[in-house]
DSSP file (Angstrom, degrees, kcal/mol; ACC not computed):
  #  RESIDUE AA STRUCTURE BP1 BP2  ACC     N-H-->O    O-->H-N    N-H-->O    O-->H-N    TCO  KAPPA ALPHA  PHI   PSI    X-CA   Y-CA   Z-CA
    1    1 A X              0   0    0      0, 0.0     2,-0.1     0, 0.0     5,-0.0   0.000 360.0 360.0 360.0 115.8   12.0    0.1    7.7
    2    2 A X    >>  -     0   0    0      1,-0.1     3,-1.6    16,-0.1     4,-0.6  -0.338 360.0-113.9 -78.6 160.7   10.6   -0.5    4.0
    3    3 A X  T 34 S+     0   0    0      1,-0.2     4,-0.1     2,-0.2    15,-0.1   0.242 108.1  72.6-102.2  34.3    7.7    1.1    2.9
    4    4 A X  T 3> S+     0   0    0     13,-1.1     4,-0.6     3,-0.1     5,-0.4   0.454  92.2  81.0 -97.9  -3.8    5.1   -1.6    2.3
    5    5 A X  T <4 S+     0   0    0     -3,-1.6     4,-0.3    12,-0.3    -2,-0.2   0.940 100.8  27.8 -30.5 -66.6    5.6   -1.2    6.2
    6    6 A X  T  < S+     0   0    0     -4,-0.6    72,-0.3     2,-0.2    -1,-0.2   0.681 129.2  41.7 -74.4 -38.7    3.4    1.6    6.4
    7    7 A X  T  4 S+     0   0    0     -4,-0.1     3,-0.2     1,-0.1    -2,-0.1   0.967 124.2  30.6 -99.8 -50.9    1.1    0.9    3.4
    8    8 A X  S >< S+     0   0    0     -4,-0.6     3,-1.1     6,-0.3     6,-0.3   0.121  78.0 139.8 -80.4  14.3    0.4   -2.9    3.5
    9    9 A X  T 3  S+     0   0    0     -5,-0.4     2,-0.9    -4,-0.3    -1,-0.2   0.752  74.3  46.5 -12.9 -64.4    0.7   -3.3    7.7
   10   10 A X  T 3  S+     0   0    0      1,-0.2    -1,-0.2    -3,-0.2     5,-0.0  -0.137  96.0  77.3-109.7  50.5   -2.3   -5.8    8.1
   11   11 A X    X   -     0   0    0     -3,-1.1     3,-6.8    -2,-0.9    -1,-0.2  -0.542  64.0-171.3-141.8  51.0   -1.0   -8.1    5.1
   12   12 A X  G >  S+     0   0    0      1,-0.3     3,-0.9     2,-0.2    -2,-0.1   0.662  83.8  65.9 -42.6 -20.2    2.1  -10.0    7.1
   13   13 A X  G 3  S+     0   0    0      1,-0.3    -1,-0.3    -5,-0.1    -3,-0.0   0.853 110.3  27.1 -29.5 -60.1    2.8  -11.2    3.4
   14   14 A X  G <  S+     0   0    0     -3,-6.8    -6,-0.3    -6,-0.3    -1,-0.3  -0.381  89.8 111.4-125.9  51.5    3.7   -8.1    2.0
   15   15 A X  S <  S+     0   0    0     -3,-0.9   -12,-0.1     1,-0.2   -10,-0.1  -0.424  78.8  33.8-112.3 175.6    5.0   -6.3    5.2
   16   16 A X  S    S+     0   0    0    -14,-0.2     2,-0.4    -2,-0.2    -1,-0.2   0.857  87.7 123.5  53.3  18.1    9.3   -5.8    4.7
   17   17 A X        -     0   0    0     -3,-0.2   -13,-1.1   -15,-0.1   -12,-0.3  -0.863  59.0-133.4-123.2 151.8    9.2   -5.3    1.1
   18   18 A X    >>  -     0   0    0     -2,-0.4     3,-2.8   -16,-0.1     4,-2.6  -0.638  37.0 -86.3-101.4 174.7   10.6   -2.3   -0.6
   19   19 A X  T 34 S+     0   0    0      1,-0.3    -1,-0.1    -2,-0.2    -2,-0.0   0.532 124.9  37.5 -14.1 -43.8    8.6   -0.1   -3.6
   20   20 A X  T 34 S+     0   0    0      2,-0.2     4,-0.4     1,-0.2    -1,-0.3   0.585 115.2  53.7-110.4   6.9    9.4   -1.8   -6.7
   21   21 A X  T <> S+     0   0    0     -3,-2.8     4,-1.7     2,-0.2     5,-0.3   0.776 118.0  42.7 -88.2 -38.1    9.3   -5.7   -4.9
   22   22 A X  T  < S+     0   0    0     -4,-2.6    -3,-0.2     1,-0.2    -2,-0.2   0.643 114.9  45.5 -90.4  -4.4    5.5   -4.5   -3.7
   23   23 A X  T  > S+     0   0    0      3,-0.1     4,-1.2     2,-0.1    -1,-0.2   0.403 118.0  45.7-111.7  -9.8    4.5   -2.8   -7.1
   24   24 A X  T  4 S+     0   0    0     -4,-0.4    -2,-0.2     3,-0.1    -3,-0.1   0.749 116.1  45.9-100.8  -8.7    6.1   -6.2   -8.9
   25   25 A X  T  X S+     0   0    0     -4,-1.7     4,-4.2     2,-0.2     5,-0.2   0.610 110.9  54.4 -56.7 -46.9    4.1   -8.5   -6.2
   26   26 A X  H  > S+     0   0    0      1,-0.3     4,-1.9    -5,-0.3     3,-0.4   0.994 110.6  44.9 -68.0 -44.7    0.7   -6.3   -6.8
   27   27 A X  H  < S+     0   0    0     -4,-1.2    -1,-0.3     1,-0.2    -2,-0.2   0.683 116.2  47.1 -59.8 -13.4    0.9   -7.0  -10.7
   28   28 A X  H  4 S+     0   0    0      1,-0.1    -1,-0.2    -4,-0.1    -2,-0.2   0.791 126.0  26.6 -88.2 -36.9    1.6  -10.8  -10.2
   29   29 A X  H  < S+     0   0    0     -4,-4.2     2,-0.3    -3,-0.4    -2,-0.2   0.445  89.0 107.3-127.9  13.1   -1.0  -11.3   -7.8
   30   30 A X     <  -     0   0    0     -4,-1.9     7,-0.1    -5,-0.2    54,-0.0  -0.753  69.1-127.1 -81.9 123.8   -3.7   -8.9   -8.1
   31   31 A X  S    S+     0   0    0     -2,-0.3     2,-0.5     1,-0.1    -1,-0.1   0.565  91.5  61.3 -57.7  -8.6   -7.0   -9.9   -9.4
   32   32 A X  S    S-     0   0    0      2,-0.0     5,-0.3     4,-0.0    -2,-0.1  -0.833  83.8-102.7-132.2 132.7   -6.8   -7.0  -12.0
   33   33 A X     >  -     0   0    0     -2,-0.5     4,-0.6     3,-0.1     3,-0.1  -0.196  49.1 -83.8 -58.4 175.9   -4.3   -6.0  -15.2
   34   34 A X  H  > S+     0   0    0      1,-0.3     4,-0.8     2,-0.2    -1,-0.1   0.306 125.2  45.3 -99.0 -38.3   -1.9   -3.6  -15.2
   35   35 A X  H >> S+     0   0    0      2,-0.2     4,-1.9     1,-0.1     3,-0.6   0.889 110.4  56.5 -88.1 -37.4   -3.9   -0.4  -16.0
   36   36 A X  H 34 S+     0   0    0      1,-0.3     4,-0.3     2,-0.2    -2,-0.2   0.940 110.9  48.2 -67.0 -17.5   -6.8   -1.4  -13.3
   37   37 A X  H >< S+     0   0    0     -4,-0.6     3,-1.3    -5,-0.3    -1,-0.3   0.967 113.3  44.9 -74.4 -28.6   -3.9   -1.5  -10.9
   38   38 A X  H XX S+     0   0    0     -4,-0.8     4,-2.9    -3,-0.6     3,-1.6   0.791 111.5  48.1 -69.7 -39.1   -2.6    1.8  -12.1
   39   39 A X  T 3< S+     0   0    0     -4,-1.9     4,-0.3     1,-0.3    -1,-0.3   0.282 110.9  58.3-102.9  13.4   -6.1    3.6  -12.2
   40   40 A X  T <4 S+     0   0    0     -3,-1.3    -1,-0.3    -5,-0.3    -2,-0.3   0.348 103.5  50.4-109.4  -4.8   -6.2    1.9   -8.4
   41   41 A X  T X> S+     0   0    0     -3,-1.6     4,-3.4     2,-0.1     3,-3.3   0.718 114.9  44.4 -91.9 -49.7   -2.8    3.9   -7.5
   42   42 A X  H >X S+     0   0    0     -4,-2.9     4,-1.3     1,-0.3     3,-1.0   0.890 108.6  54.3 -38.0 -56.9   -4.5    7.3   -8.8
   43   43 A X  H 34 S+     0   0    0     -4,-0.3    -1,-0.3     1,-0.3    -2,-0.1   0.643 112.7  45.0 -85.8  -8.5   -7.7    6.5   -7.0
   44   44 A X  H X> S+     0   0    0     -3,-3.3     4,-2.8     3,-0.1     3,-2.3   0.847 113.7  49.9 -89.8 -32.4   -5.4    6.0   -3.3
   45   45 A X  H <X S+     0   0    0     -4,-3.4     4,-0.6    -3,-1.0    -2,-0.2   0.924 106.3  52.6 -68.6 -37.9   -3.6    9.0   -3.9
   46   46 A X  H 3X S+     0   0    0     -4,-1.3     4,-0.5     2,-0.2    -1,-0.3   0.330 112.2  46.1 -38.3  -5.4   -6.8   10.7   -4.6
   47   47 A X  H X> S+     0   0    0     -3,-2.3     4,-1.1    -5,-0.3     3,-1.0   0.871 111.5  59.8-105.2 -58.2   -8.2    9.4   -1.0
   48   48 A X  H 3< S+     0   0    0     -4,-2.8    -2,-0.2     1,-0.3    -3,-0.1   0.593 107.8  35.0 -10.3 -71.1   -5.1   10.5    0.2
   49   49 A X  H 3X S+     0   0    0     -4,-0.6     4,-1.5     2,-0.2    -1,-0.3   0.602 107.7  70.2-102.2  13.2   -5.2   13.8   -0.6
   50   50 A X  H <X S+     0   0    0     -3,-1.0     4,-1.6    -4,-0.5     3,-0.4   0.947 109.3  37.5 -34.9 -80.6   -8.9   13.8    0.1
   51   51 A X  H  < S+     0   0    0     -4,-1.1     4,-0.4     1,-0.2    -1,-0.2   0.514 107.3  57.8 -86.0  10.0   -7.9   13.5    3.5
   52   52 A X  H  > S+     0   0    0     -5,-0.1     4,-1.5     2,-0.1    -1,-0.2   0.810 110.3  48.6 -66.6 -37.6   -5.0   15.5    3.8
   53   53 A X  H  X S+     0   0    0     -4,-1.5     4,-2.4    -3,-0.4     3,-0.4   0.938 106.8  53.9 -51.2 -74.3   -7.2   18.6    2.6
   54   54 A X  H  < S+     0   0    0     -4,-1.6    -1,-0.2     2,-0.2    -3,-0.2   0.700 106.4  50.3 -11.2 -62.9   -9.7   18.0    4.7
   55   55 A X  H  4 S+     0   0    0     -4,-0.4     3,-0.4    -5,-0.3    -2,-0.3   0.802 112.8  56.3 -65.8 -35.7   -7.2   18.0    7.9
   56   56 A X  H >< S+     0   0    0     -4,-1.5     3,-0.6    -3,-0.4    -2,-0.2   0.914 102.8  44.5 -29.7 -80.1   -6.1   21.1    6.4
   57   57 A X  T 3< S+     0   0    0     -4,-2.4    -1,-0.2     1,-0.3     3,-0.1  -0.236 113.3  49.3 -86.2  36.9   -9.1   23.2    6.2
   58   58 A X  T 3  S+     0   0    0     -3,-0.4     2,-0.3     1,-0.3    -1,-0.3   0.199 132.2   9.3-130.3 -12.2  -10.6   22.4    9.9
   59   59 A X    <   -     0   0    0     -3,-0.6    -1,-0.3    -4,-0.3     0, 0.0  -0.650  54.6-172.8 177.3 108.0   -6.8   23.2   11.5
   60   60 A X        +     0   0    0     -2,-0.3    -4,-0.1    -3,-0.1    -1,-0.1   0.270  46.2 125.2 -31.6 -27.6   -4.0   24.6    9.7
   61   61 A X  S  > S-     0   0    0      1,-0.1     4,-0.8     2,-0.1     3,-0.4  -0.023  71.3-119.3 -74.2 165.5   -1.6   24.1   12.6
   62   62 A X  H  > S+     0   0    0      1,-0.3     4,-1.0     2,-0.2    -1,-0.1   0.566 113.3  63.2 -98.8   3.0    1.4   22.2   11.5
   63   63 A X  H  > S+     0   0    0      2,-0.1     4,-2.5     3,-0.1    -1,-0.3   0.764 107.2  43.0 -80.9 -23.3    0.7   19.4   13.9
   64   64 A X  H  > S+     0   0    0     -3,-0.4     4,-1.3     2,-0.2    -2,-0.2   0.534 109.0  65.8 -87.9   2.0   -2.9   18.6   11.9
   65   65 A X  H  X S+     0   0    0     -4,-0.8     4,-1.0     2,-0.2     3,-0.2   0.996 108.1  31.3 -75.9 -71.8   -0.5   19.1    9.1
   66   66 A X  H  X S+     0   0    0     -4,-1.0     4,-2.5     1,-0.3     5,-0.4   0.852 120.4  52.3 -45.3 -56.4    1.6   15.8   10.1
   67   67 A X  H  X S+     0   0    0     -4,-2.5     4,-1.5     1,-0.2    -1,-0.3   0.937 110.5  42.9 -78.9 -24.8   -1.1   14.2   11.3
   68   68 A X  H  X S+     0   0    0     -4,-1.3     4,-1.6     2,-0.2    -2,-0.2   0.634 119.6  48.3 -45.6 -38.9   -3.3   14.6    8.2
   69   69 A X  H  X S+     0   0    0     -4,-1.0     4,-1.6    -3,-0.2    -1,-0.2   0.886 117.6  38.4 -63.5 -48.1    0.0   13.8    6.1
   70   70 A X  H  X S+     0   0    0     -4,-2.5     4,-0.7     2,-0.2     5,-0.4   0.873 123.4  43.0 -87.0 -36.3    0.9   10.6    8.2
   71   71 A X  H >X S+     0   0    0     -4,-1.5     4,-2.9    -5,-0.4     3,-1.3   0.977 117.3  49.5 -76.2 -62.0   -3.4    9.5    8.5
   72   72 A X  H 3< S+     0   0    0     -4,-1.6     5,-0.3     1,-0.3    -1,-0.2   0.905 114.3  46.0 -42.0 -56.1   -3.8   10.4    4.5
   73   73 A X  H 3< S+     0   0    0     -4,-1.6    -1,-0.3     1,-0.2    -2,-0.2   0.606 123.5  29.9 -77.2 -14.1   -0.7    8.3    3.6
   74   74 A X  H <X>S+     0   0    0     -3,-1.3     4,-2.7    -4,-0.7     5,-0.5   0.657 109.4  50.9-147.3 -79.1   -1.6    5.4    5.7
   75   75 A X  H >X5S+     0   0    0     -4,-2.9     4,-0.9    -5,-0.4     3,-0.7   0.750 108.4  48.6 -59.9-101.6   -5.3    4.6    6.2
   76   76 A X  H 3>5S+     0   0    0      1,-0.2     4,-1.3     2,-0.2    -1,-0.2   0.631 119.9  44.8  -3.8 -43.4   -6.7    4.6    2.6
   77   77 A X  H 3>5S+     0   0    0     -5,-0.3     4,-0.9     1,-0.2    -1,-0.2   0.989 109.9  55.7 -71.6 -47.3   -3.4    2.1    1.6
   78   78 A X  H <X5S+     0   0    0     -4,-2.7     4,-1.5    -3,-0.7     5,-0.2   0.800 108.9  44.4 -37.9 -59.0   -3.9    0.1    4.4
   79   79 A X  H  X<S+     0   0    0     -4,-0.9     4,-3.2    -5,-0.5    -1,-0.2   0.911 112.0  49.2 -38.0 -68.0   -7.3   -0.6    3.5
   80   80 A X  H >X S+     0   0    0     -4,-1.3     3,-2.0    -5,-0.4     4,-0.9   0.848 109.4  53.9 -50.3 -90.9   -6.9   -1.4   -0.1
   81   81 A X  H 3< S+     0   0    0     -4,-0.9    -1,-0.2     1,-0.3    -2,-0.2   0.311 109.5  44.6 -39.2 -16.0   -4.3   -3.6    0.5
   82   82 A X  H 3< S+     0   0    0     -4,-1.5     4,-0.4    -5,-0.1    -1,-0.3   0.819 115.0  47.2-111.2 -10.0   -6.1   -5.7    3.0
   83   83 A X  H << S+     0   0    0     -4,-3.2     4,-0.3    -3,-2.0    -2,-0.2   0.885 119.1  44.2 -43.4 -45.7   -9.4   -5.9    0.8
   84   84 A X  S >< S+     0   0    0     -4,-0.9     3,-0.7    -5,-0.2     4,-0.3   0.950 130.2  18.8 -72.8 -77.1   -7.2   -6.7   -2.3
   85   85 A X  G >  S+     0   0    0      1,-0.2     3,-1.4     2,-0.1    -1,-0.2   0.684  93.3  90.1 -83.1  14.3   -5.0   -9.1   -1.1
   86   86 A X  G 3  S+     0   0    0     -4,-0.4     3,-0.4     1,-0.3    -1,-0.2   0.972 101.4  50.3 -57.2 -50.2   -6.4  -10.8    2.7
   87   87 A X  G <  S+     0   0    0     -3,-0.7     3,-0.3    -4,-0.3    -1,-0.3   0.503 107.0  46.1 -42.0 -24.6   -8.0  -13.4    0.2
   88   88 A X    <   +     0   0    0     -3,-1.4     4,-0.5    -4,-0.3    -1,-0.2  -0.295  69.5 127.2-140.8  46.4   -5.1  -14.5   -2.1
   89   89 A X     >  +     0   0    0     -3,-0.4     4,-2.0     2,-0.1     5,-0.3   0.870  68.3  63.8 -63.0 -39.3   -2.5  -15.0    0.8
   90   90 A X  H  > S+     0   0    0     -3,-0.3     4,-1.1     1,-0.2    -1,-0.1   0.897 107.0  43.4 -60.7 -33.8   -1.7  -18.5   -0.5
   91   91 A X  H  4 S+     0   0    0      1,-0.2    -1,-0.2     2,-0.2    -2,-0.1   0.691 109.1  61.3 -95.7  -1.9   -0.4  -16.7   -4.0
   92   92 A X  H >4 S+     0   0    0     -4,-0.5     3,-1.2     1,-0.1    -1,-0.2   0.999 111.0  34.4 -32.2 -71.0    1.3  -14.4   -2.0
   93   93 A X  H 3X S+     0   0    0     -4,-2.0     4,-1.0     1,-0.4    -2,-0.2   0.500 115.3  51.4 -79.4  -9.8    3.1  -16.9   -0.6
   94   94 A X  T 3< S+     0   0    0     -4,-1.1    -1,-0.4    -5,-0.3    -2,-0.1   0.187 112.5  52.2-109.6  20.7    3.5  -19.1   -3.5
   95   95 A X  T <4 S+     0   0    0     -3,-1.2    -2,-0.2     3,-0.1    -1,-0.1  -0.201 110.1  50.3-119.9   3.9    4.9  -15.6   -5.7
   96   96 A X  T >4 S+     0   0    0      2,-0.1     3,-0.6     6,-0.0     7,-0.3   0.723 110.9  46.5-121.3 -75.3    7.2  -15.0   -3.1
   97   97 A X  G >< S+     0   0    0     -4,-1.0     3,-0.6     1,-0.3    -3,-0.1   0.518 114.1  51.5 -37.1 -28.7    8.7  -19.0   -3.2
   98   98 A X  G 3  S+     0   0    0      1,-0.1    -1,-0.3     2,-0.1     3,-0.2   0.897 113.3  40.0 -94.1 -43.2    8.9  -18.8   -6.6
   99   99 A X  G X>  +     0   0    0     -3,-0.6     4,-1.8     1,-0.2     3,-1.8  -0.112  69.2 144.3 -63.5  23.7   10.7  -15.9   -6.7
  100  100 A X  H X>  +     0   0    0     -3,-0.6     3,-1.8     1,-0.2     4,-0.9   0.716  69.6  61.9 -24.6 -85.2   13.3  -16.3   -3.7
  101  101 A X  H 34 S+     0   0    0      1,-0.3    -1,-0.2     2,-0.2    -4,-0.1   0.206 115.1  35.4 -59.3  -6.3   16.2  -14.5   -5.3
  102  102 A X  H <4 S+     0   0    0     -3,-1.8    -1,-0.3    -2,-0.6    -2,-0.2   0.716 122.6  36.0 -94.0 -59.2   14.0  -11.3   -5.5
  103  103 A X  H << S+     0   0    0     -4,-1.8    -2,-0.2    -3,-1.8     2,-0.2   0.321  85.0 111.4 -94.7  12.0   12.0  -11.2   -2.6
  104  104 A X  S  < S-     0   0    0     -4,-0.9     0, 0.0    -5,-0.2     0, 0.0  -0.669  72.4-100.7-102.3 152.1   14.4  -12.7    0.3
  105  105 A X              0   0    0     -2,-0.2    -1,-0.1     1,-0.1   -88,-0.1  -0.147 360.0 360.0 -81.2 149.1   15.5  -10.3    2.9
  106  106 A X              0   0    0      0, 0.0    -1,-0.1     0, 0.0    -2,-0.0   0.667 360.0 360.0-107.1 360.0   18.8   -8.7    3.1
């Protein structure tokens, strides 16, 4: 299981790709350069641990621990990724075709 699994889910595009195939995908086909994408990683991690914290300080126990980790890691990417890209599936798919020899499964 790669891990745009978990971060891009409701993006069938960009589901099965591993770390650096979905961070060379985001710059190619994301409406915004290379630093907004960057100051767009900070600003999930920040949501992230926004809600990990949060889950934290109402229940310590190390089951709100896991779910706070798994909810924090998840929801906030999930989100982004289908606001950014849900629109610009066609250059998904036409960045992925042009780039077989990169993105095709092994």
């Amino acid at each position: 299981m790669k891990i745009s699994t978990f971060v891009a889910y409701f993006v069938p595009e960009l589901r099965k790709l591993s770390g650096g195939q979905l961070m060379k995908i985001w710059g190619a086909c994301a409406p915004y350069s290379q630093n907004w994408i960057y100051f767009h990683l900070v600003l999930l991690l920040v949501c992230c641990s926004i809600i990990f914290n949060v889950i934290i300080r109402l229940n310590a126990s190390p089951l709100a621990m896991a779910f706070g980790l798994a909810a924090g890691l998840t929801i906030p990417a999930n989100i982004y990724f289908f606001a950014v890209f849900n629109t610009r599936r066609e250059a998904l798919r036409q960045y992925i075709q042009e780039n077989w020899e990169e993105f095709r499964p092994q």
